[in-house]
C-alpha positions in Angstrom: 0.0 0.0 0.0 1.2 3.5 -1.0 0.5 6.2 0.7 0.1 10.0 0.0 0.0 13.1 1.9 -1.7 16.1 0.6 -0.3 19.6 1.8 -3.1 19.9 4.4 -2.6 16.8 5.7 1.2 17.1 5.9 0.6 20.4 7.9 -1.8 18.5 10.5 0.4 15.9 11.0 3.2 18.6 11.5 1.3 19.8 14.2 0.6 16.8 15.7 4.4 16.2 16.3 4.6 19.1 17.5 1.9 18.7 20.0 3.4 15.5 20.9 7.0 16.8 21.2 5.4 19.4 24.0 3.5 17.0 25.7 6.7 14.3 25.6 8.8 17.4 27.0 6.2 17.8 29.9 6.1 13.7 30.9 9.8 13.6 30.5 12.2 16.1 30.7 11.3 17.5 34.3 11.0 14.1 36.0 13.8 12.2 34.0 17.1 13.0 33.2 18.9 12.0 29.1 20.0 8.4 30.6 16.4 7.0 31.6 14.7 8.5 28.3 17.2 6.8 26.2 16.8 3.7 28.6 12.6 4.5 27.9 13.5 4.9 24.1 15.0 1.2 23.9 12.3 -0.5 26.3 9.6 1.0 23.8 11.6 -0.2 20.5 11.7 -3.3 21.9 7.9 -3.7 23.3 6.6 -2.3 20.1 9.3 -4.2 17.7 7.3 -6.2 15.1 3.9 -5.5 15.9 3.5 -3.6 12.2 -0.3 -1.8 12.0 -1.2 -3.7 15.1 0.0 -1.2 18.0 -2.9 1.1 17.8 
């Protein structure tokens, strides 16, 4: 399956990270310092390796 954005829904999903990166910068960067979120980073890589369009 190929997949393509349009410009509008580039620019939503642009937000979207955006909104995300703020929200991750909330959870994360007052209550854990670089070491645990790269130690976070590599637990999640691993719970959500292989699971393709199934993690939802």
């Amino acid at each position: 399956m190929l997949v393509t954005a349009t410009d509008a829904g580039t620019e939503k999903l642009s937000e979207a990270l955006a909104t995300l990166a703020k929200r991750a910068a909330y959870l994360f960067d007052d209550r854990w310092n670089d070491k645990e979120v790269d130690q976070f980073a590599v637990m999640l890589r691993r719970v959500i390796a292989g699971t393709g369009d199934t993690l939802a």
